[in-house]
Backbone as CSV, one residue per row, in Angstrom:
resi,resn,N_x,N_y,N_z,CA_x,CA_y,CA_z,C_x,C_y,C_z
1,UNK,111.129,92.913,101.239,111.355,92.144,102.450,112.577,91.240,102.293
2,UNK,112.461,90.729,101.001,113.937,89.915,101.143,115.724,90.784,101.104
3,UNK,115.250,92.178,100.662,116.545,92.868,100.862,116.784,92.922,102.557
4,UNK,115.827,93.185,103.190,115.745,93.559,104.416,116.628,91.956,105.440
5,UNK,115.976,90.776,104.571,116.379,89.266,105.018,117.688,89.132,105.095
6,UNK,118.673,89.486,103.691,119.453,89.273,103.483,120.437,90.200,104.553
7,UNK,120.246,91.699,104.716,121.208,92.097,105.273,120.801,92.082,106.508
8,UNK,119.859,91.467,107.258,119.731,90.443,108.817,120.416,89.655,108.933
9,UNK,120.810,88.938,107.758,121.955,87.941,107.575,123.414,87.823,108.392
10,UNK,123.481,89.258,107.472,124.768,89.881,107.711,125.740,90.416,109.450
11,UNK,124.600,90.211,109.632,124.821,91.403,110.907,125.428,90.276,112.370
12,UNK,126.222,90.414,113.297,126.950,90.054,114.350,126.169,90.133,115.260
13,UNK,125.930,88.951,116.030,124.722,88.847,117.194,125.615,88.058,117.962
14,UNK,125.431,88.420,119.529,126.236,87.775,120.586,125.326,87.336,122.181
15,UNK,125.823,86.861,122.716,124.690,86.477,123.895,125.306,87.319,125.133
16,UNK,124.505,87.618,126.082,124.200,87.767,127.532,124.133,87.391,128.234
17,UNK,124.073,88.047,129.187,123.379,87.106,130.091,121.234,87.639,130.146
18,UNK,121.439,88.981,129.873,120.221,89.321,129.346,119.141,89.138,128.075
19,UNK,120.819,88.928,127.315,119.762,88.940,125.981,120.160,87.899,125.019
20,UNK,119.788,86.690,124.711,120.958,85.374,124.316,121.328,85.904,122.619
21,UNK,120.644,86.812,121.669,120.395,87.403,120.677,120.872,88.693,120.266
22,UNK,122.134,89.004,120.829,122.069,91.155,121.453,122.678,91.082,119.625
23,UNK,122.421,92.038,119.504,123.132,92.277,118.197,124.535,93.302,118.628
24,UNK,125.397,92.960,117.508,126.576,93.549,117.875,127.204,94.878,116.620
25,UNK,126.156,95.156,115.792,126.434,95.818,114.613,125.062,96.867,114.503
26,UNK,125.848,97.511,114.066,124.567,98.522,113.888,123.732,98.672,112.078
27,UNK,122.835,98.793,112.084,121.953,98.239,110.860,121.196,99.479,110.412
28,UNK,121.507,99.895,109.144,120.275,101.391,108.894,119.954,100.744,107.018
29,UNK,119.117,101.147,107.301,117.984,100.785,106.187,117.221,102.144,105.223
30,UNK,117.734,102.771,104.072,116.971,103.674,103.413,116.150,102.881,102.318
31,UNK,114.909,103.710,102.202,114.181,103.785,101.225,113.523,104.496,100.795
32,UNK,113.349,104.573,99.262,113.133,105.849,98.479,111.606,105.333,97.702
33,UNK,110.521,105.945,97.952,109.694,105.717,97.306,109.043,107.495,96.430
34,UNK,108.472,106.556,95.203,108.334,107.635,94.384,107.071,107.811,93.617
35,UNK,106.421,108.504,93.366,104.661,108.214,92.545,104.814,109.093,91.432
36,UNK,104.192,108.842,90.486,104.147,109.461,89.621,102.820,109.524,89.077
37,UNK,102.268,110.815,88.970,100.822,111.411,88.205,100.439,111.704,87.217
38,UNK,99.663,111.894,86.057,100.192,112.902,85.057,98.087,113.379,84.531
39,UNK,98.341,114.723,84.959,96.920,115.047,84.987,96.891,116.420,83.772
40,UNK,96.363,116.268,82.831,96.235,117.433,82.219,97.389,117.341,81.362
41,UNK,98.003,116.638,80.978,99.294,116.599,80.514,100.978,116.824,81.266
42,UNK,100.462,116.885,82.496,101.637,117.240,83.765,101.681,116.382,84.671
43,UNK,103.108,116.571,84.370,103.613,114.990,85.413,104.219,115.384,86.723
44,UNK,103.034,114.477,87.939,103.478,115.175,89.286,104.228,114.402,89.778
45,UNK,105.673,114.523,90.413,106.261,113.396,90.778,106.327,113.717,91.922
46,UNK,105.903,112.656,93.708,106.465,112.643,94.657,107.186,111.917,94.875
47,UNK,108.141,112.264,95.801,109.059,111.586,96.790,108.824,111.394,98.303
48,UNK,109.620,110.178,98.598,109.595,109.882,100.009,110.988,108.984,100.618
49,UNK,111.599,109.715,101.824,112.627,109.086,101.928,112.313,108.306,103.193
50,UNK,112.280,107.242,103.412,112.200,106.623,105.125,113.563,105.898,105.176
51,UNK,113.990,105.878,106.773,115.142,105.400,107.260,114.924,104.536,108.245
52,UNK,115.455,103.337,107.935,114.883,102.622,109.490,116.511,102.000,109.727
53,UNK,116.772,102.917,111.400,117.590,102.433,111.927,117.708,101.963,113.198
54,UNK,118.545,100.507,113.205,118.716,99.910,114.686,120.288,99.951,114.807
55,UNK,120.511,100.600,115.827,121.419,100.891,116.890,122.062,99.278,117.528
56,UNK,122.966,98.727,117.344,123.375,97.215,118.358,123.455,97.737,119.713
57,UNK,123.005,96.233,120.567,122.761,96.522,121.328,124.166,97.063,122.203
58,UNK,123.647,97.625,123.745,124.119,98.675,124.423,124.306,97.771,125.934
59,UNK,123.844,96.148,126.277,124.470,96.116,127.220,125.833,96.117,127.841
60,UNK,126.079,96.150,129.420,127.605,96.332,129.711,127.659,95.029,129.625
61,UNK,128.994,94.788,129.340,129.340,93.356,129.758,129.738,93.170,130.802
62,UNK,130.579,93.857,131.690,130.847,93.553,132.814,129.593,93.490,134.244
63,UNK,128.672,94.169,133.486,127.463,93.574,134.320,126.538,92.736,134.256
64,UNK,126.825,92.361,133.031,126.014,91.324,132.422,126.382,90.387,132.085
65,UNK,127.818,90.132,132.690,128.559,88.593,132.720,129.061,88.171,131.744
66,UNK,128.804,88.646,130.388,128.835,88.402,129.050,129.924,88.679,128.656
């Protein structure tokens, strides 16, 4: 959670007239998780990749005064 904090940090946020918070950068997030088993003398290894991505926001400005 605090990797996740830090590069919230980072990121360019601007106001609206819709949204006083819009973000102005786009933000993607991988993570790799991995298990490891070992049954019988054999080691099962899984993987897992998740991606969490947010897109900045998409209002117009010229309609949104901003």
């Amino acid at each position: 959670m605090e990797i996740l904090r830090r590069g919230s940090k980072g990121r360019h946020v601007g106001s609206t007239c819709y949204n006083e918070m819009s973000s102005r950068s786009h933000s993607v997030f991988s993570m790799l998780i991995e298990s490891k088993a070992v049954k019988n003398g054999i080691v099962n290894v899984k993987t897992r990749r998740f991606h969490f991505i947010d897109l900045a926001g998409s209002e117009r400005t010229k309609q949104s005064n901003g």
